[in-house]
N, CA, C and O atoms as a GROMACS GRO file, in nm:
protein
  300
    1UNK      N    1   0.426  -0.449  -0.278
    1UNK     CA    2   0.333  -0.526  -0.199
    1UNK      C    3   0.318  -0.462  -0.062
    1UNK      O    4   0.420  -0.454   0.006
    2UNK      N    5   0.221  -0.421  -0.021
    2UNK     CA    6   0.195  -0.400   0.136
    2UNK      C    7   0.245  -0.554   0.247
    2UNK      O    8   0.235  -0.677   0.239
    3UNK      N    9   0.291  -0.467   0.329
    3UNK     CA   10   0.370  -0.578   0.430
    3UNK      C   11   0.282  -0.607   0.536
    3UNK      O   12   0.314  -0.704   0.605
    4UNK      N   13   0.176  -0.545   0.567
    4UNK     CA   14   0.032  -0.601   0.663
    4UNK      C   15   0.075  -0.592   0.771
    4UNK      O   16  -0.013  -0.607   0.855
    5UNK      N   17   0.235  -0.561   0.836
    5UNK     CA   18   0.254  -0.577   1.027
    5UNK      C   19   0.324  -0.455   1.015
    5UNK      O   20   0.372  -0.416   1.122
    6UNK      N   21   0.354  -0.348   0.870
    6UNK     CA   22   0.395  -0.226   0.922
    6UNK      C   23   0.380  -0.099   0.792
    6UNK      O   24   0.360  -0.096   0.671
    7UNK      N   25   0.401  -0.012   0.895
    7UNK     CA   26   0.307   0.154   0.799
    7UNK      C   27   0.442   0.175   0.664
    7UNK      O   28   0.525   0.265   0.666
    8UNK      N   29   0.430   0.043   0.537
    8UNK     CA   30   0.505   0.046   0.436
    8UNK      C   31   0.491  -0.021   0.315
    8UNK      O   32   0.461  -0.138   0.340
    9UNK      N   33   0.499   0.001   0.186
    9UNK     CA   34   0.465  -0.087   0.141
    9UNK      C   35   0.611  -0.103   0.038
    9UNK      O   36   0.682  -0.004   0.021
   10UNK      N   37   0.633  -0.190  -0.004
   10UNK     CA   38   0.771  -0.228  -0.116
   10UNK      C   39   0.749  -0.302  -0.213
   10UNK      O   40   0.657  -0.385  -0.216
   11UNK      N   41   0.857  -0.274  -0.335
   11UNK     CA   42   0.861  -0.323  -0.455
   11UNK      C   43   0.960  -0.432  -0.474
   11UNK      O   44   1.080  -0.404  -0.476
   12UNK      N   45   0.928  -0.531  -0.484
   12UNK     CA   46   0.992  -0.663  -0.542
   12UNK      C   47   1.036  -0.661  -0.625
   12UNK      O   48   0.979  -0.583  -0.702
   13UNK      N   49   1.155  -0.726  -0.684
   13UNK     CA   50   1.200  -0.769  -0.805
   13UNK      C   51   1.178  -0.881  -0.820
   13UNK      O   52   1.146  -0.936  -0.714
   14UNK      N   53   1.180  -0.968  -0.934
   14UNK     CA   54   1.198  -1.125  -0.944
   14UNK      C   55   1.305  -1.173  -0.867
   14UNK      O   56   1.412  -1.115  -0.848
   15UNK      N   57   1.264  -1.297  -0.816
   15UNK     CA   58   1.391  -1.324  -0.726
   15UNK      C   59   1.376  -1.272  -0.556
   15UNK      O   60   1.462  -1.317  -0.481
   16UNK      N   61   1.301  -1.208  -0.514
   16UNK     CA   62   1.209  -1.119  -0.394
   16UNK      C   63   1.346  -1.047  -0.349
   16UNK      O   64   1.390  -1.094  -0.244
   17UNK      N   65   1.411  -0.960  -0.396
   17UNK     CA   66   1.551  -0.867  -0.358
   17UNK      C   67   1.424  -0.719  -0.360
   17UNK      O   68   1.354  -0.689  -0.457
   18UNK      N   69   1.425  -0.657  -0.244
   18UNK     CA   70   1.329  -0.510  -0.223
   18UNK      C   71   1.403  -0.410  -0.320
   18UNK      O   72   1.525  -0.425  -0.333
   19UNK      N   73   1.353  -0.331  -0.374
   19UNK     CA   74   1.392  -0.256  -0.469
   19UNK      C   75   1.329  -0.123  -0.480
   19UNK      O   76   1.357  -0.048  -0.574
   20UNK      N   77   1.246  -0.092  -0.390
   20UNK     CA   78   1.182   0.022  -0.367
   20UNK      C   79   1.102   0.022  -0.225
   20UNK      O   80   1.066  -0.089  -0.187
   21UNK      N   81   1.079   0.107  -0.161
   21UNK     CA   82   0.987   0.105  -0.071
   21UNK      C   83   0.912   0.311  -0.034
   21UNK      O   84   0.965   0.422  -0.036
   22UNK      N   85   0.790   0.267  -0.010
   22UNK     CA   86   0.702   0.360   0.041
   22UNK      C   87   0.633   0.384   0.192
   22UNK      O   88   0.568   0.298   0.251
   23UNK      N   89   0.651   0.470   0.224
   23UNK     CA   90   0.637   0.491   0.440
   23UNK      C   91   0.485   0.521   0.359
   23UNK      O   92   0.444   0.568   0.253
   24UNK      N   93   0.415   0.444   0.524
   24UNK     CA   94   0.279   0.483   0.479
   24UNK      C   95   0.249   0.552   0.636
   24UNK      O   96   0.344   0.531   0.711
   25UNK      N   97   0.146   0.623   0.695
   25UNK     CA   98   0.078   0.678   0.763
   25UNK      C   99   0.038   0.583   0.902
   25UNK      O  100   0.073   0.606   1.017
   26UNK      N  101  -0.028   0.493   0.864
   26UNK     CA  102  -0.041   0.365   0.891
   26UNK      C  103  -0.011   0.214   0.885
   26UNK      O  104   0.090   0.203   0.816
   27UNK      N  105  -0.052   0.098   0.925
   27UNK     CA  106   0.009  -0.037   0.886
   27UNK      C  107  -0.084  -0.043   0.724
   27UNK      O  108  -0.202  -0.016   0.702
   28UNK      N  109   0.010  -0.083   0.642
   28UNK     CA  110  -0.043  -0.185   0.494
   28UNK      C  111  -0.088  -0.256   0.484
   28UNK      O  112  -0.034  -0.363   0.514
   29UNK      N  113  -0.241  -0.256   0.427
   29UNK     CA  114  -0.293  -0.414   0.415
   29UNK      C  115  -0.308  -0.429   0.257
   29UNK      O  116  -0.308  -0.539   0.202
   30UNK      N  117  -0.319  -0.326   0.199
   30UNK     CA  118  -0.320  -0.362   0.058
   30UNK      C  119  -0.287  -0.287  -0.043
   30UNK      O  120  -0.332  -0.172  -0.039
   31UNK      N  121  -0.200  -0.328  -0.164
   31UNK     CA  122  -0.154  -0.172  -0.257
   31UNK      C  123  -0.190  -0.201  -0.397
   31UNK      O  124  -0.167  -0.311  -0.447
   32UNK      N  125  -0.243  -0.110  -0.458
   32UNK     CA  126  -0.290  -0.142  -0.626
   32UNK      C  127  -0.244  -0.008  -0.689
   32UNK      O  128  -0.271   0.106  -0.650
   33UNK      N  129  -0.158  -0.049  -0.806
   33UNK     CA  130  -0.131   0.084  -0.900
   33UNK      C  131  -0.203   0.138  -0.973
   33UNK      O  132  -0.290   0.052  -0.989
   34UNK      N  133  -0.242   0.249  -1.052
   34UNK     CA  134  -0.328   0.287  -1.106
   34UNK      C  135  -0.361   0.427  -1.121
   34UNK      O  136  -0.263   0.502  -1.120
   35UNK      N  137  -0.468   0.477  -1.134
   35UNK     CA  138  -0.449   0.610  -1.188
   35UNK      C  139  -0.422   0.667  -1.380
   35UNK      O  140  -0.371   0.589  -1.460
   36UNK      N  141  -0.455   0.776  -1.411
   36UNK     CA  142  -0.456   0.796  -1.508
   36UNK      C  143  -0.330   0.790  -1.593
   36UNK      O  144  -0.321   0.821  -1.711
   37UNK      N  145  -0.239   0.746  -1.517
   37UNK     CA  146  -0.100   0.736  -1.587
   37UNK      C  147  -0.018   0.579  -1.513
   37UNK      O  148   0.094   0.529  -1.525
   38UNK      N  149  -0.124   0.548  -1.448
   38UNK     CA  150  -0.033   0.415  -1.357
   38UNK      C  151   0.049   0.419  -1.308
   38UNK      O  152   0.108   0.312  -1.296
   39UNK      N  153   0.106   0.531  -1.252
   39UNK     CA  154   0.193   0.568  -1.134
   39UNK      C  155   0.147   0.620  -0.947
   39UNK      O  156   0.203   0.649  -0.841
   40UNK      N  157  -0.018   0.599  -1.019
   40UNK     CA  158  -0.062   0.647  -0.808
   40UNK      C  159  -0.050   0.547  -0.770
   40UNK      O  160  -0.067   0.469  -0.864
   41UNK      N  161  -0.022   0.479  -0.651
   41UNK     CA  162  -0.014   0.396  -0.561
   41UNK      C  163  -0.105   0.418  -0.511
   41UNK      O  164  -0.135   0.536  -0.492
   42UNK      N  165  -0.197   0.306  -0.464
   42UNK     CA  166  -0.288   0.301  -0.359
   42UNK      C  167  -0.314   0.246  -0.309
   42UNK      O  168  -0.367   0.145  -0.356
   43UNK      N  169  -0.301   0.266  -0.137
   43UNK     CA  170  -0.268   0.181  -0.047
   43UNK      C  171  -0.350   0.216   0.064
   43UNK      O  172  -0.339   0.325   0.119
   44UNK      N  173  -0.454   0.104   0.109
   44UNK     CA  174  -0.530   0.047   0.201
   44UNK      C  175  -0.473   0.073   0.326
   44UNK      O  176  -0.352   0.052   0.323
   45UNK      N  177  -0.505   0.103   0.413
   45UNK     CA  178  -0.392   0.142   0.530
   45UNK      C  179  -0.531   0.165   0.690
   45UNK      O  180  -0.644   0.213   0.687
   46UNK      N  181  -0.461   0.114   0.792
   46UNK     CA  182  -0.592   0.126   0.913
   46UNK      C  183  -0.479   0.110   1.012
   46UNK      O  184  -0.361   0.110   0.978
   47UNK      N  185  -0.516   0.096   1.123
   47UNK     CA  186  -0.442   0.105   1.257
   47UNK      C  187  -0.414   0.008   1.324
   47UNK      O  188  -0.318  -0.002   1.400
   48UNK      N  189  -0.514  -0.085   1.297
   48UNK     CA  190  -0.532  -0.223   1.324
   48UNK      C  191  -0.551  -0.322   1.235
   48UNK      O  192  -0.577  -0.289   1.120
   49UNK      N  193  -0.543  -0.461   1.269
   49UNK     CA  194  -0.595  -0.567   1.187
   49UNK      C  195  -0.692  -0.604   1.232
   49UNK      O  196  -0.767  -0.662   1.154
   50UNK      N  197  -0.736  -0.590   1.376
   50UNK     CA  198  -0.852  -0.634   1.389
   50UNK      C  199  -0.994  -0.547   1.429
   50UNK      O  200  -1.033  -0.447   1.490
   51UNK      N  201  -1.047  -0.671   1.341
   51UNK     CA  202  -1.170  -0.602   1.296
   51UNK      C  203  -1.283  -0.508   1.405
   51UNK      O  204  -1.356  -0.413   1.375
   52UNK      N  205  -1.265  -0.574   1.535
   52UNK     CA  206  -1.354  -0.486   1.613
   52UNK      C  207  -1.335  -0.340   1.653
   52UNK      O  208  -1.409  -0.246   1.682
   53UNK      N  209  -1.162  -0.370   1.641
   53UNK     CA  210  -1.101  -0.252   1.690
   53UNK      C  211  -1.095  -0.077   1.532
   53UNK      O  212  -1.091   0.046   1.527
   54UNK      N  213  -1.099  -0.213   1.433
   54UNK     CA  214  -1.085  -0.118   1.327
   54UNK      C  215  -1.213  -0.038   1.340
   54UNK      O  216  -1.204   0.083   1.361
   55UNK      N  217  -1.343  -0.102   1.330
   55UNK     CA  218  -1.482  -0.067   1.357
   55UNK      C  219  -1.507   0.087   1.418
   55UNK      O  220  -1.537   0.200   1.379
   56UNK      N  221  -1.462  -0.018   1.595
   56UNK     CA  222  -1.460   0.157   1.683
   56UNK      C  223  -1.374   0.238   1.617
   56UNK      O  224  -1.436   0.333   1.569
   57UNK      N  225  -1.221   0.244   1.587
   57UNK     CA  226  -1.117   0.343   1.554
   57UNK      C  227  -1.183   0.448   1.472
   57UNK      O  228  -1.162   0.568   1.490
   58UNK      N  229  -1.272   0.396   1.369
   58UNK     CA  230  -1.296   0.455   1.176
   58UNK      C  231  -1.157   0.535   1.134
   58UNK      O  232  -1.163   0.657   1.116
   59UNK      N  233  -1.076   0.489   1.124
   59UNK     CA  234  -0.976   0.548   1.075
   59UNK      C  235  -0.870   0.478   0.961
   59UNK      O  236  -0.756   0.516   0.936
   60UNK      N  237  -0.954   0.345   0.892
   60UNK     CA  238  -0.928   0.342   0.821
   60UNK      C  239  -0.885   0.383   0.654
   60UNK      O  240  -0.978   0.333   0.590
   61UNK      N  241  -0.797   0.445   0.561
   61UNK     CA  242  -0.826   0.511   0.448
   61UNK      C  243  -0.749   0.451   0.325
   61UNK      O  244  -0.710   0.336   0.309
   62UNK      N  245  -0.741   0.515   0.277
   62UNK     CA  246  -0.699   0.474   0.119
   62UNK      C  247  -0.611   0.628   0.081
   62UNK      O  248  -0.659   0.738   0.051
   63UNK      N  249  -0.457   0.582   0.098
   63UNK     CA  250  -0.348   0.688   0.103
   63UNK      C  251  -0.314   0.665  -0.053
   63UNK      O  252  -0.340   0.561  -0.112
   64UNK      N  253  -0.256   0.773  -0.109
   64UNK     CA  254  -0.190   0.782  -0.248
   64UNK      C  255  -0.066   0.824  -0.240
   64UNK      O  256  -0.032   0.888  -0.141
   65UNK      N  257   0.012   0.801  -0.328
   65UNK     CA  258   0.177   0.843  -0.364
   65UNK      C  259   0.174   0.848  -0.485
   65UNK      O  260   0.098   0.771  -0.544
   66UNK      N  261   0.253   0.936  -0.556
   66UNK     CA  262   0.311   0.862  -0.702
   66UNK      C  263   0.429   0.794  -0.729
   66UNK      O  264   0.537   0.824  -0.679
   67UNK      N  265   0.413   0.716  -0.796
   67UNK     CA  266   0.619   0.654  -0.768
   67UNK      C  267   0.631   0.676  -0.901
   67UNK      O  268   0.547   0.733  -0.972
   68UNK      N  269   0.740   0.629  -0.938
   68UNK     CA  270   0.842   0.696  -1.066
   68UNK      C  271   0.794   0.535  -1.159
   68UNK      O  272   0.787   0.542  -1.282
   69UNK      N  273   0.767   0.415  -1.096
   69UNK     CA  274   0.776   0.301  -1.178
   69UNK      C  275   0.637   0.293  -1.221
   69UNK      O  276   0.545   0.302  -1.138
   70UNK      N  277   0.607   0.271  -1.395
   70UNK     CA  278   0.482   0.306  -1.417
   70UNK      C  279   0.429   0.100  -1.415
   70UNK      O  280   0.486  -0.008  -1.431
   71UNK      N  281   0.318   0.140  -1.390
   71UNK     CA  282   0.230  -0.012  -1.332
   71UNK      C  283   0.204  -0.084  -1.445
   71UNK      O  284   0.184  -0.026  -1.552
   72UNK      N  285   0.201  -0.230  -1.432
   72UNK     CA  286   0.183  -0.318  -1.538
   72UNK      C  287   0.057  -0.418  -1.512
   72UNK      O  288   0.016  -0.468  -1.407
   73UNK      N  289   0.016  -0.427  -1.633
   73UNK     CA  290  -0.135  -0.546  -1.618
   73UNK      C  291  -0.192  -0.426  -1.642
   73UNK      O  292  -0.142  -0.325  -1.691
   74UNK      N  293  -0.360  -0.456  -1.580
   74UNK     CA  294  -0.460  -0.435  -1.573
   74UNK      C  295  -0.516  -0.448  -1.437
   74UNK      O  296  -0.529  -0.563  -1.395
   75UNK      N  297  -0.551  -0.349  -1.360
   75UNK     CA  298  -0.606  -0.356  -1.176
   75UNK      C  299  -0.758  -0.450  -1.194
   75UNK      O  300  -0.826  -0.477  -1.095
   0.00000   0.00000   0.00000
């Protein structure tokens, strides 16, 4: 799950015990697995939360990783 107040996002277990985590570039606002094998991470990432400031910045992007845990469901 992206943590939204810092440049990371982490993996939960049942029970919410962290069990993985990923440094991101920027603060996390949002992470979806996926990719042709369901191991890219992709994570929403900007400088700010707010919106005027994100606007002027443009430096919002969409960062990738691969992690080792392959993704479940459907995105």
């Amino acid at each position: 799950m992206a943590t939204a107040f810092a440049p990371r996002c982490v993996r939960v277990a049942e029970g919410g015990e962290v069990v993985g985590e990923v440094t991101t570039q920027k603060t996390t606002y949002a992470c979806m697995l996926g990719g042709p094998d369901r191991r890219t991470l992709f994570v929403c990432t900007a400088p700010t939360h707010v919106p005027a400031e994100t606007l002027v910045a443009r430096q919002g992007r969409i960062e990738t990783v691969t992690v080792d845990v392959l993704g479940a469901g459907w995105p």
